[in-house]
Structures are given as C-alpha cells and as structure tokens.
C-alpha positions, 0 to 999 in steps of 0.5 A, a space after each residue: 710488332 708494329 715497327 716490323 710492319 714499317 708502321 711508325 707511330 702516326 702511321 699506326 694511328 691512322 691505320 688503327 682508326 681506318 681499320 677499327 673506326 677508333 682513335 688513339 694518339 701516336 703518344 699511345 702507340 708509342 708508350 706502348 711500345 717503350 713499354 711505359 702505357 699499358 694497352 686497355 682490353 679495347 686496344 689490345 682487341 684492336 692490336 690484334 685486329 691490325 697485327 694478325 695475332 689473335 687476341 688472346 695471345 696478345 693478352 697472355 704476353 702483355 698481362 692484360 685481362 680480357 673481359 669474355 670473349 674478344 669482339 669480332 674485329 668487323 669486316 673491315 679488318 678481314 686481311 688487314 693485317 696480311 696486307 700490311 705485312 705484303 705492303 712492306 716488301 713494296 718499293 716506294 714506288 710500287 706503293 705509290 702505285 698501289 695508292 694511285 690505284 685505290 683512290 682510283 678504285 674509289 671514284 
C-alpha cells in the first residue's frame, strides 16, 4: 500500500515519524512489507493514520490484535493520508514546486 503511494521504504520512514512523532527503521517497513515482520498494534495504528485505512480493517487482513479501541491519530495526521495519495500524480517538477512552498510557508 505504501509502494501504491510511491513511498519507498525511507521515505516511509520519515513520513511515519512526521506525521505519528515515531521512528521505525526502513529495514521494518521493508520486512513488513516482504512479509517476513509482523506489525505491532502501534504500528498498525500508525499505518493506518499514514494509509487512510481505518485500523481495524488493517488489523482483520494482517491478524494482528488490536488492544481496545485504536488511539486517536492526533491532529497531524488529519489528511495525510489524501494528501500523499494526490502528491503521487505530481511531476517532479510540480513537487519540487510544492516543497519550495511549504518551506516558504514556514518562515
């Protein structure tokens, strides 16, 4: 899914820890994805957050247990998930346009 959004898995990475304040090394995304590391709850909280799919269906296709209700993604991950999926219909040079603005906008 995250191959879908044109995230590799560093660039995974660096979009879970800006949008979920949490590190986990690209070797983690990448096992996951080859299937070979199972997600952690946390993690799966966090996919979803990043992915735009709702927790609990992450939990029923990769078997993993949910413990309660998932946590609240927090504010920062509000539309996430859209905007990755917009970005990758961008040309290189529409993104680097897009970053020039964001750093812009926080001066």
């Amino acid at each position: 899914m995250a191959r879908n959004r044109n995230l590799d898995w560093s660039v995974t990475a660096r979009t879970f820890l800006v949008v979920t304040g949490r590190y986990w090394s690209a070797a983690t995304y990448g096992g996951i994805g080859r299937g070979r590391t199972r997600p952690t709850p946390g993690l799966l909280v966090d996919f979803s957050a990043v992915l735009g799919v709702p927790a609990g269906d992450l939990a029923v296709l990769t078997g993993v247990t949910l413990p309660g209700a998932p946590p609240d993604p927090g504010p920062s991950a509000a539309g996430v998930a859209e905007l990755i999926w917009d970005v990758r219909c961008l040309t290189a040079r529409q993104l680097q346009q897009v970053i020039a603005r964001a750093e812009a906008m926080r001066q």
